[in-house]
C-alpha positions in Angstrom: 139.5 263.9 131.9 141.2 267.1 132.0 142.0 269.3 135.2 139.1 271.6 134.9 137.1 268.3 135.1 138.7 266.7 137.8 138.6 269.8 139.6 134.9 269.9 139.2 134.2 266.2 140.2 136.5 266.6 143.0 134.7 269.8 144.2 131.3 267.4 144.2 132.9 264.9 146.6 134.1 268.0 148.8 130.6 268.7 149.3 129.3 265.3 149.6 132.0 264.3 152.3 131.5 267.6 153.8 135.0 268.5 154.2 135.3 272.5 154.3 138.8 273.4 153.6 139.3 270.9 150.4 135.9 272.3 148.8 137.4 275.7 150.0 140.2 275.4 148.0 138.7 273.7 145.0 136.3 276.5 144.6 139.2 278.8 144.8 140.9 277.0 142.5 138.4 276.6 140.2 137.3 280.9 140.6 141.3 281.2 139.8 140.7 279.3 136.3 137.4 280.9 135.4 138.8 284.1 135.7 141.8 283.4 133.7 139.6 281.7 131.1 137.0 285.4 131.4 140.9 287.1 131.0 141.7 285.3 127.5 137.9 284.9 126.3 138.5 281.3 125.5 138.8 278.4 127.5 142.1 277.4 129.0 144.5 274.3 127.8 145.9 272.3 130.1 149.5 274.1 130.5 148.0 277.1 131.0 145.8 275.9 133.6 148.7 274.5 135.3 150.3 278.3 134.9 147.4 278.7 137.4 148.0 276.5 140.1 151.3 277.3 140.0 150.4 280.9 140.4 148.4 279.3 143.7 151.2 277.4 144.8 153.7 280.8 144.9 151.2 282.4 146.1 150.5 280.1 149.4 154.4 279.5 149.8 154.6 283.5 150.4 151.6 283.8 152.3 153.1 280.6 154.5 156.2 283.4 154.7 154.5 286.1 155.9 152.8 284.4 158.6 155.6 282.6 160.4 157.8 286.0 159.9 154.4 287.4 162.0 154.3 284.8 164.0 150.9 283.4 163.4 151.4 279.4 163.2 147.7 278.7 163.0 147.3 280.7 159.6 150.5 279.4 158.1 149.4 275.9 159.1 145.6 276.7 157.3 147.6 278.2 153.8 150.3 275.0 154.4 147.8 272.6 154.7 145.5 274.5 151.6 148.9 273.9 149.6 149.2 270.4 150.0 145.8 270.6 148.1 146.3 272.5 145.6 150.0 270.8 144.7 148.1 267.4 144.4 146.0 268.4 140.9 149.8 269.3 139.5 151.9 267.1 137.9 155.4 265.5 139.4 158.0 268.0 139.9 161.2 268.1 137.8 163.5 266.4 139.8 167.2 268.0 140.3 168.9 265.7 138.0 166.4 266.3 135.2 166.5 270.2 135.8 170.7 269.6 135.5 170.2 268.2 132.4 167.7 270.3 130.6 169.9 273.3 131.9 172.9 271.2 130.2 170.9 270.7 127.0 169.9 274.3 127.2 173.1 276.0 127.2 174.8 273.5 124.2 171.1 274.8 122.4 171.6 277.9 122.7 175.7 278.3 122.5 175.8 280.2 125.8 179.1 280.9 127.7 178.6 284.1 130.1 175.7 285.3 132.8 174.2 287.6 129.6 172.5 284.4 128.1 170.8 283.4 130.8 167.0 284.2 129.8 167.6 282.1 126.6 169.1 279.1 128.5 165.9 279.9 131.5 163.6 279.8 128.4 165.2 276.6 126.5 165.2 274.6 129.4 161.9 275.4 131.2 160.3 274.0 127.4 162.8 271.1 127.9 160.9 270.5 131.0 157.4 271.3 129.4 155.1 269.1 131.3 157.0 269.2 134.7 156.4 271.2 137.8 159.4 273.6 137.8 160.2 276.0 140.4 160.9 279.1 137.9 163.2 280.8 141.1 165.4 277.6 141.3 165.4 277.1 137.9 166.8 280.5 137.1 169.1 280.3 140.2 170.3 277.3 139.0 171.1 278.2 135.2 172.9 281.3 136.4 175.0 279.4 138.9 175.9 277.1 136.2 176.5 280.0 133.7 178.7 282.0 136.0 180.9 279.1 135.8 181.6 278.7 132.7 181.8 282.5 132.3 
């Protein structure tokens, strides 16, 4: 069963349970990949679906941002808890020691030794970690730590 179909089955047992938020955010969720799919004219594999809820995920974390920095708790608690949702349909996150060494593999890949590589070694290790949940911000920070290092 792919995402788009677990989405939908889970959307089913929203309504049937009656529980508004999760059949909130399922339908967004599900609105998010239609439109992507209306986008491309075709529908969407399953990385590319993924793109999407990660595009969700950023999106809540900076909305959960906003509203602490304007001190409203109740909406940052709504978009927190909606998050918690919408990270449960994507797969396990890459774990630091994984991310060090698909950076590591990266930068022997791609020969690079100063700061002025860095999108290669970003690029080699985020299809290292094809599969994974990666943070693209920590990634990046990360590799240019690393590279800034060595150059």
């Amino acid at each position: 069963m792919n995402l788009s179909e677990t989405i939908q089955k889970h959307l089913v047992e929203a309504m049937r349970a009656k529980d508004e938020l999760r059949l909130s955010v399922l339908r967004g969720i599900k609105a998010a990949i239609k439109h992507k799919e209306v986008e491309k004219i075709r529908t969407l594999d399953e990385p590319e679906s993924i793109q999407v809820l990660q595009t969700l995920v950023k999106q809540r974390k900076e909305s959960i941002d906003q509203f602490t920095k304007g001190n409203r708790p109740e909406l940052a608690e709504k978009e927190t808890k909606e998050l918690a949702i919408i990270e449960s349909y994507l797969p396990a996150g890459a774990s630091e020691a994984e991310m060090d060494a698909a950076i590591t593999k990266a930068i022997s890949e791609t020969g690079a030794s100063s700061i002025k590589q860095m999108g290669a070694v970003v690029k080699a290790a985020k299809s290292a970690l094809q599969g994974k949940t990666v943070d693209g911000k920590a990634l990046s920070d990360r590799v240019r730590d690393r590279l800034s290092k060595l150059g």
